[in-house]
C-alpha positions as CSV (number, residue, x, y, z in Angstrom):
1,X,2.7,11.3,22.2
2,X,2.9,7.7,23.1
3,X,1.8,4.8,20.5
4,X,-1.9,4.7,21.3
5,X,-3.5,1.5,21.9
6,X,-4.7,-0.3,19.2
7,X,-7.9,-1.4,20.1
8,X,-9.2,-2.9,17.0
9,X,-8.3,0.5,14.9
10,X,-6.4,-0.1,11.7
11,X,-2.9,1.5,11.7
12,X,-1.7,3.2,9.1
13,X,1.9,4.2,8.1
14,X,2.3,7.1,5.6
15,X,5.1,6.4,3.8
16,X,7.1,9.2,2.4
17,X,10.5,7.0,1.6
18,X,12.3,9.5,3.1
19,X,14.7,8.2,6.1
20,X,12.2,8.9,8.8
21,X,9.6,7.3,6.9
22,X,11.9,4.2,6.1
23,X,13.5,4.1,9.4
24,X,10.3,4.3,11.6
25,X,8.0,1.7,9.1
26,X,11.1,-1.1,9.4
27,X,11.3,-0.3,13.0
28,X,7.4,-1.1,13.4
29,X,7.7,-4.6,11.3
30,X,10.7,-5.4,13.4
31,X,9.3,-4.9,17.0
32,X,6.2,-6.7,15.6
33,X,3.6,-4.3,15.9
34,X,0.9,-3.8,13.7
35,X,0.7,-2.3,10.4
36,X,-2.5,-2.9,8.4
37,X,-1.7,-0.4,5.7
38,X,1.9,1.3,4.0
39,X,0.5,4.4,1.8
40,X,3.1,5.9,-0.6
41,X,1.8,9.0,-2.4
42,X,3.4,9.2,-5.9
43,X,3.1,13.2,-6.4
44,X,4.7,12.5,-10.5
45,X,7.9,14.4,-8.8
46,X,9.8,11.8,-7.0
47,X,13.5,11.6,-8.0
48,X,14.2,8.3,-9.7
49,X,15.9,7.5,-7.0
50,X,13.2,7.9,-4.3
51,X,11.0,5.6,-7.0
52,X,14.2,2.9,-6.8
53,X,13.9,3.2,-3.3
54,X,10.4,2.7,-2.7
55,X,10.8,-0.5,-5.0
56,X,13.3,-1.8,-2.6
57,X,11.5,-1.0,0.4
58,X,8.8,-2.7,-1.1
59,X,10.5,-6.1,-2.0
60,X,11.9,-6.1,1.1
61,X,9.1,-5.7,3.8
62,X,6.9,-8.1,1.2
63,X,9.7,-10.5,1.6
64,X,10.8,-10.3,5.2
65,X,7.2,-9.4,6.8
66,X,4.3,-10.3,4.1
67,X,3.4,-6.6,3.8
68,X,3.6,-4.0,0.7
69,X,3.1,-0.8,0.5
70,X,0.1,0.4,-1.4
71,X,0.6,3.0,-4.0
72,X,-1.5,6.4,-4.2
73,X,-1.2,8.7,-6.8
74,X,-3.6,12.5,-7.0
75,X,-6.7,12.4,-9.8
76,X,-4.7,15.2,-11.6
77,X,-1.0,16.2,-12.2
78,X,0.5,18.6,-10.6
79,X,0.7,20.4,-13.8
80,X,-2.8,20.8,-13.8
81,X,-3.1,22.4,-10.2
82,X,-0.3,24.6,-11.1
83,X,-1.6,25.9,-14.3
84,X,-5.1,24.5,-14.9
85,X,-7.5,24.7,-11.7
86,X,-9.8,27.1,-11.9
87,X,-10.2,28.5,-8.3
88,X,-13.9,28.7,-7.0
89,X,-13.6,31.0,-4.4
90,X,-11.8,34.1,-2.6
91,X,-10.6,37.1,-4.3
92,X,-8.6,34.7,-7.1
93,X,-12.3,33.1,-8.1
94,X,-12.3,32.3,-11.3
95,X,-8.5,32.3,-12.2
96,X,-6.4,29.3,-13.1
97,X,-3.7,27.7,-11.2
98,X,-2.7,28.2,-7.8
99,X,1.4,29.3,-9.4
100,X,4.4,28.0,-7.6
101,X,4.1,26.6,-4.2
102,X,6.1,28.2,-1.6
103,X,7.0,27.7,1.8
104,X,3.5,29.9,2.9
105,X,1.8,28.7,0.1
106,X,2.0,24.4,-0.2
107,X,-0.9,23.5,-1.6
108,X,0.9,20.4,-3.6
109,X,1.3,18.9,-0.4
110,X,-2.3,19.5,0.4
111,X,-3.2,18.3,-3.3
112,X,-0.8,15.6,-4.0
113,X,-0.6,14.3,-0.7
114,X,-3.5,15.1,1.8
115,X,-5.9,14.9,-0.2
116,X,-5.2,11.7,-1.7
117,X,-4.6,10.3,1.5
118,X,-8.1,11.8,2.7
119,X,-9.9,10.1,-0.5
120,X,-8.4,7.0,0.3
121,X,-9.8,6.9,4.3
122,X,-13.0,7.7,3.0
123,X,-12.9,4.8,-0.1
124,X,-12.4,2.6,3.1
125,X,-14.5,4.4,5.2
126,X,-11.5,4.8,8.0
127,X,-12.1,7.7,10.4
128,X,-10.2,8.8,12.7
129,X,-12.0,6.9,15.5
130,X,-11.3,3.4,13.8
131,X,-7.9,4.7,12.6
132,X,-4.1,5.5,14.0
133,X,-1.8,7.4,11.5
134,X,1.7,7.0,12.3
135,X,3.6,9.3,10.8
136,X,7.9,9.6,10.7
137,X,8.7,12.5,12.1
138,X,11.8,12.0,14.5
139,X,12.1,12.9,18.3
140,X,14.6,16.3,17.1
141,X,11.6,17.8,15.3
142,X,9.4,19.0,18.2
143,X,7.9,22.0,16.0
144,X,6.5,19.3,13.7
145,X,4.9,17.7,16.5
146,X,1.1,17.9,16.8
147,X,-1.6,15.7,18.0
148,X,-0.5,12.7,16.2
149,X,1.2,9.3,16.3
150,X,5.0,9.5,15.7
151,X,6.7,6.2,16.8
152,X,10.3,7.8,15.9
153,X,9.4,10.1,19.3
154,X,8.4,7.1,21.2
155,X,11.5,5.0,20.0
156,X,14.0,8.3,21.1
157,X,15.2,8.2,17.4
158,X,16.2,11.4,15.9
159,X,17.1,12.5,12.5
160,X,20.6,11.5,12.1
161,X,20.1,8.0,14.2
162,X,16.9,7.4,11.8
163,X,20.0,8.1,8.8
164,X,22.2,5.7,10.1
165,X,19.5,2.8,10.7
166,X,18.5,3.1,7.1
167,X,21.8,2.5,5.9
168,X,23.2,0.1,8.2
169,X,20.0,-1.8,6.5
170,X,21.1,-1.0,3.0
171,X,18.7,1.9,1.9
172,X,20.7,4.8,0.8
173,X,18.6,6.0,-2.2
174,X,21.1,6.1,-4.7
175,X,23.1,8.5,-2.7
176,X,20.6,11.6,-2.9
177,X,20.9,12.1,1.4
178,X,24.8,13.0,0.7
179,X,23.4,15.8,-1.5
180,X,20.4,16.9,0.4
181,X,19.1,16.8,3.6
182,X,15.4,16.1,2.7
183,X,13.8,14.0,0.0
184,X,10.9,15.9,-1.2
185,X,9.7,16.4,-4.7
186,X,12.8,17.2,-6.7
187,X,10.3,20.8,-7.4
188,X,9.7,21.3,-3.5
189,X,10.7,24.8,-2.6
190,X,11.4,23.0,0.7
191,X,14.2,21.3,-0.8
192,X,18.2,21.7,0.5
């Protein structure tokens, strides 16, 4: 999907600190374009050095382009979804904790992420009509494409090219991408 014109919309960039993320938030600021908000959700499971990271990124982009990165974090832990929250409805009503997320069941992205994200647009009363979410996902991930605002896919960058621009800028996150290939919660069951 192209960039969509702005239109008087706010644009926000969801921030993962991951090298998409990174790559396609300091290609924005660099080309100019606008970014009226950064949000970083802090899910309590970051490595330390995603947190290092994130610090950087921030120092930098508040140094280089007056902007920072505004930091979100869930109204409970994600000990307390995993072991504490009673569920309400379905055949589990009444039990407590939705276990171990999975790859068919992620409801800590939905709980630490999404939904913090979603309480925030409404704090601000952003919808999606006065709002553009740009999210980093690169051009090599079409099955993560939807309906969305990906500047990576308009800028042709792909994974490995969005690797390489991070580092040629001096993020490498303490070294955690030569162990792994994503950066997700050091739980994620997504993680390799």
């Amino acid at each position: 999907m192209k960039l969509p014109a702005v239109n008087n919309k706010k644009v926000i960039v969801t921030f993962s600190g991951g090298k998409d993320s990174t790559c396609m938030l300091l290609m924005m600021l660099e080309r100019g374009m606008q970014v009226d908000y950064i949000l970083f959700c802090d899910t309590g499971l970051e490595f330390p050095q995603m947190y290092d990271h994130v610090k950087k990124v921030d120092e930098y982009i508040q140094k280089t382009y007056g902007k920072s990165i505004t930091y979100l974090k869930p109204l409970k832990s994600f000990e307390y979804y995993l072991l504490e929250k009673e569920k309400t409805r379905g055949k589990n009503k009444g039990k407590h904790g939705y276990g171990w997320s999975s790859p068919m069941n992620r409801w800590c992205t939905v709980m630490l992420k999404t939904a913090v994200v979603k309480r925030f647009m409404r704090e601000h009363s952003f919808t999606s009509d006065n709002t553009i979410m740009c999210i980093g996902i690169a051009k090599d991930e079409p099955k993560r494409i939807k309906d969305k605002c990906y500047p990576l896919v308009d800028f042709e960058v792909t994974e490995e090219e969005a690797l390489k621009y991070c580092y040629a800028h001096g993020f490498d996150w303490g070294g955690l991408y030569k162990e792994r290939t994503r950066l997700s919660c050091w739980i994620c069951p997504l993680q390799h």
